[in-house]
N, C-alpha and C positions, 0 to 999 in steps of 0.2 A: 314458745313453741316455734318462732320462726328460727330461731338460733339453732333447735337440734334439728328444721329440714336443713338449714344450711349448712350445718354439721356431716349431717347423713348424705348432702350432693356433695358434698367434699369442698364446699365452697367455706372454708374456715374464713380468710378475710373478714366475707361477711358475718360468721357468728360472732367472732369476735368484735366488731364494729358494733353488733346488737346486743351483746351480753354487756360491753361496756356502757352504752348508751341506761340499761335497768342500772347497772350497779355504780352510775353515777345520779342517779335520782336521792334529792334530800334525804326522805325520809324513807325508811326501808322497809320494802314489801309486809303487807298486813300480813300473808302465813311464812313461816318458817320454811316452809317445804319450797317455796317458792325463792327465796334466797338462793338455797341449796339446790334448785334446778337450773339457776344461772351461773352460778361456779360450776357446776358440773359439766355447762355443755361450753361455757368458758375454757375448761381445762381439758376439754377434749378438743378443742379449735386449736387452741396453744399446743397442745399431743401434733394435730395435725399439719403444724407449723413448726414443728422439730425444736417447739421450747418447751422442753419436758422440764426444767428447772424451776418455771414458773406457774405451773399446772399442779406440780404435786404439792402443794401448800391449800390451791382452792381443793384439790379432790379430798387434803387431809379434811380442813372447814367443812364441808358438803357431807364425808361421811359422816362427821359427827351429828349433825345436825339432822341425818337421817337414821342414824343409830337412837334415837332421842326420839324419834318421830313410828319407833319400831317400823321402817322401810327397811326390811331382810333383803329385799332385792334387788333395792338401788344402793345398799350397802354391799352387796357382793359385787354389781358393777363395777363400786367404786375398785374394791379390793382387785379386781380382774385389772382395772385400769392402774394401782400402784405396781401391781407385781411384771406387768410389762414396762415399767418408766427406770431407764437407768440409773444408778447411785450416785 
């Protein structure tokens, strides 16, 4: 949760400081969704940081994992979020 305020005040640094901090913990999140909610706000900090090369990998991992999870919503995010990231 604090990774997408930090996200949303535009303060990427720090989401990204706190998305890494979750997705260096041993053992990985009890739900899936919760994975998937740190890649996502992870590759939006990376978006927000002009590293769109290393975002579109977690946003691909994140959709599947919400596609699996039938999230229709935070799977069209995603998709909003691929279709603006350059080739």
């Amino acid at each position: 949760m604090a990774a997408t305020a930090a996200n949303d005040a535009g303060d990427f640094a720090q989401a990204l400081d706190l998305t890494q901090t979750v997705l260096g913990f041993v053992a990985p999140p009890e739900a899936a969704q919760t994975l998937a909610w740190v890649q996502l706000e992870r590759a939006r900090a990376l978006i927000g940081k002009a590293r769109a090369a290393e975002a579109r990998p977690l946003l691909v991992t994140a959709r599947a994992s919400y596609a699996g999870l039938h999230m229709t919503q935070r799977v069209e995010q995603i998709d909003a979020l691929l279709a603006h990231l350059p080739h």
